[in-house]
N, C-alpha and C positions, 0 to 999 in steps of 0.2 A: 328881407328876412325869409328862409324857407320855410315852406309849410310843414306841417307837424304832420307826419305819416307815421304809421306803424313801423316802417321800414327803420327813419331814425331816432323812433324812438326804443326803439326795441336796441340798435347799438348804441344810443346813450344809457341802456339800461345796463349793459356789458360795461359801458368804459365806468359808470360809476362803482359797479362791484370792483372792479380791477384796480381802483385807485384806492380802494378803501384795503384792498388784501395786501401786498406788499409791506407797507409801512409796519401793518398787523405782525407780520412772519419776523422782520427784521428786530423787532421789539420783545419775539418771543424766543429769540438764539442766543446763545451762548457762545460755543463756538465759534459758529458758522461768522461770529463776526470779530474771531480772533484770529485766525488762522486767512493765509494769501488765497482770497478769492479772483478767480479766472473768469470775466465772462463777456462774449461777444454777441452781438444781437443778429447773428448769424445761424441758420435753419440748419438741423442736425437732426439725428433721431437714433434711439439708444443703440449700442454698440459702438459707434463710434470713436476712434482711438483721437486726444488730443494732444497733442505735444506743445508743455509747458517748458519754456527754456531757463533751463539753469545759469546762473553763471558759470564761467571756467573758473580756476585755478592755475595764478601764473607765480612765479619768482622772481625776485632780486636779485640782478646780478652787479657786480664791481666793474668800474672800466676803470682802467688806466688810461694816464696821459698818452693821447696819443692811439690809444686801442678803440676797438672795435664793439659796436650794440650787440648782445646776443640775443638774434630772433627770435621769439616766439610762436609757435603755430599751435595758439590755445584752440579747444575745439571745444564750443558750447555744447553743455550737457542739456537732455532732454528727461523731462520725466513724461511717460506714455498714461497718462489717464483716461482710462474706457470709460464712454459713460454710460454707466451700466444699471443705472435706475431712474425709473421712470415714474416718480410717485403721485398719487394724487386721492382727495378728498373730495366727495361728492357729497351734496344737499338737492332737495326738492323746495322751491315756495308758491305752495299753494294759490294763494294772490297777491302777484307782484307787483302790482300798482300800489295796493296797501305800503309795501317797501319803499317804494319811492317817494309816499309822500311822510313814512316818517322813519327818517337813517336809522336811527335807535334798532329798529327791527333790523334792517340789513347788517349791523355789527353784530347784533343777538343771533343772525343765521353763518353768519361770516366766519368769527372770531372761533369758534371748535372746528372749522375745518384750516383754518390755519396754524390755528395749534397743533394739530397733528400733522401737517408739514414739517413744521417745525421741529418735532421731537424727532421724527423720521431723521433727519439731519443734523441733527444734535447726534444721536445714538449712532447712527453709520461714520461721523467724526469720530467720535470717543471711543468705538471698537479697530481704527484704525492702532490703536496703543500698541499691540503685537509687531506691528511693524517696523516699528522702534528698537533696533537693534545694535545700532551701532554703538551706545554707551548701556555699560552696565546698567539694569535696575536696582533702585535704590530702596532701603526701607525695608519693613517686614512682613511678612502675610500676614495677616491677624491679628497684627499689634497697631497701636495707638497712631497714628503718623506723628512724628515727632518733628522740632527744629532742625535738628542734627541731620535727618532726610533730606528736608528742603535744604540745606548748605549743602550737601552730598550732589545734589540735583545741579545748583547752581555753579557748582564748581565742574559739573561733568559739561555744561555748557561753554562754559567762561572756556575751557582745554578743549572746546570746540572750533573754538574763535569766533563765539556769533558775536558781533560786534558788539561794541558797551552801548552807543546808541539806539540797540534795535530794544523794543519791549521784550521782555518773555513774562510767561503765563503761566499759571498752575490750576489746573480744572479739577476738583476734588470732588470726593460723595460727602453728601450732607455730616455723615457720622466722622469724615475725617475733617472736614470742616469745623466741626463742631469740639475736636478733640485739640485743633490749633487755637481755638478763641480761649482755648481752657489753660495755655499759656501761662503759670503762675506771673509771670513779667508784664502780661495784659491786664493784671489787676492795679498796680503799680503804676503812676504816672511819673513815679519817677525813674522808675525803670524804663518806661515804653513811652511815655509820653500822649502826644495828641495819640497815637495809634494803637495804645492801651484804653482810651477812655471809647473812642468809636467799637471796639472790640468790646467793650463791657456794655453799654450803654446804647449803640442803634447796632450791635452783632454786625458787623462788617467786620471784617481785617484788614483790607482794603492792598498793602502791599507790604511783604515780609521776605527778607533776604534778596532782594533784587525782581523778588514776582510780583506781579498783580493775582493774586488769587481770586479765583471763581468756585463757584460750587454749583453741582449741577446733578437732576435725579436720573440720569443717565448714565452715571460711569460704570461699566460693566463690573461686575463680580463674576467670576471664576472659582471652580475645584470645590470642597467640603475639607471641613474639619484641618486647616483651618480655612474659612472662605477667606481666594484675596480679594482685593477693593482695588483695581487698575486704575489707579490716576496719571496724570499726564501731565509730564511740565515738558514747554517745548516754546520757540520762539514762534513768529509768525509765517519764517518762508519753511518750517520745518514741517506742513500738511498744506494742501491744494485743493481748495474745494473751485470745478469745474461748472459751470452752466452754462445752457446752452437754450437757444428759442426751439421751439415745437411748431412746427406749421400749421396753421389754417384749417380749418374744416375745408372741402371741398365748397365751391358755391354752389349752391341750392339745393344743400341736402338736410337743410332746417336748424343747423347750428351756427351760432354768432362767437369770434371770437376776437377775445381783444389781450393785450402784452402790460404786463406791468411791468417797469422797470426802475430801480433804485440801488446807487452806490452798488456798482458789480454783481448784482444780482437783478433775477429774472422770470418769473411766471406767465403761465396764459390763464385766462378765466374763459370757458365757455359755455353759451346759455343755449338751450334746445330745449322744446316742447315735447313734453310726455303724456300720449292720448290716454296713455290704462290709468293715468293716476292725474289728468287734468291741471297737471303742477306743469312750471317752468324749472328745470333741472341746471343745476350752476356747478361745474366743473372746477376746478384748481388745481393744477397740475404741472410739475417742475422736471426738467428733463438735467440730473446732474452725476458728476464723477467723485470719485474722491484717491488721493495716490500723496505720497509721502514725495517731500521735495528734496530733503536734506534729511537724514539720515541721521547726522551726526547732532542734530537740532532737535534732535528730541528726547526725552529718557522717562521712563514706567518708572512712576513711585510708587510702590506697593504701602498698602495697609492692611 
């Protein structure tokens, strides 16, 4: 058994923060865990261009008895994703032994700076909505989000051809959310069913016209009088969210650093000593991109 030094203990003090921040972030997305995550545990640093490959686009052709294959020379599309944010959340703890011997503290110092990872990435997804260009938006500024939107929505998909088997999703603000549970047909279980009484009774919607609805305090609002409400229905290859590993402090220039990693995603946590404030300083910090895959997969429901 090795002996207890400062040295390992000081990077089992890193890998325990780092096992506890992940799981934290992925529990606090929305998005980020709807949409085609990219990520390799390969060392990058912002600016970085990454190419995501598309499928191509081929055709059927007819042969006749006797005739001849018509070749193909599809050429896989790229979507270029810079990654162009570098974010991160920083804390001091005072006495970090205290932490270690009771976790409770180290979630209580943890969990607000993952949270705000997390929304960073939530809002840099959801502002992606403008990019969405290739189907009409659906809906009205100002007005109510109605049924008749979300069939508008799913219908612009379906004349997309995202396949019947892929999920799609509908990411709404709370007030549009709140204007779909109000559904006179959610009151009714004869009307709606099991999906009428979860809407009345634990406020879920849970999936309506072919979406999984989400709701989320980050969909952007745009313009005055009337303000719109940018929701976002879209399938999962229809946004790209990229990440990427962050290197290492240099050695021996007093920071410890350790990789959490989980289902496509990825963080570094680093710990360094702070002489003016006697604290141990704990770093959290995600190097990632975001870029639209499919164009045609996605569509702005306004409210």
């Amino acid at each position: 058994m090795p002996a207890i030094t400062s040295a390992n203990l000081a990077q089992a003090i890193v890998k325990l923060v780092a096992a506890d921040a992940l799981p934290a972030l992925m529990g606090n997305l929305v998005m980020g865990n709807l949409v085609n995550r990219d990520y390799e545990p390969v060392l990058a640093q912002a600016g970085d261009t990454i190419n995501v490959p598309v499928p191509p686009t081929m055709v059927a052709n007819n042969i006749s008895e006797g005739g001849s294959v018509v070749t193909q020379a599809p050429n896989a599309g790229n979507a270029q994703i810079v990654l162009s944010t570098h974010t991160e959340a920083t804390f001091q703890i005072p006495d970090v032994t205290k932490v270690i011997a009771v976790p409770d503290l180290l979630r209580l110092y943890m969990q607000p700076a993952v949270v705000a990872l997390a929304e960073r990435i939530e809002s840099d997804l959801l502002a992606a909505y403008s990019s969405f260009t290739a189907n009409t938006p659906v809906g009205t500024a100002g007005s109510a989000l109605t049924e008749a939107s979300i069939d508008a929505a799913e219908t612009a998909l379906f004349n997309a051809k995202v396949p019947a088997a892929e999920s799609k999703y509908l990411v709404c603000s709370s007030d549009a959310y709140s204007q779909l549970r109000q559904n006179p047909r959610f009151s009714e279980y004869r009307t709606a069913g099991e999906a009428g009484l979860r809407a009345l009774v634990d406020g879920s919607i849970g999936k309506l016209k072919d979406f999984y609805v989400f709701r989320s305090q980050f969909v952007p609002k745009t313009g005055s009088a009337p303000v719109t409400t940018n929701n976002l229905a879209f399938s999962r290859n229809a946004l790209g969210l990229v990440v990427r590993k962050l290197s290492t402090p240099l050695p021996g220039t007093g920071a410890i650093a350790e990789y959490s990693e989980l289902g496509n995603f990825g963080m570094r946590v680093v710990m360094s000593y702070q002489p003016n404030t006697l604290s141990q300083q704990f770093t959290v910090d995600v190097l990632y991109g975001i870029g639209v895959l499919r164009n045609n997969h996605g569509v702005q429901v306004r409210s």
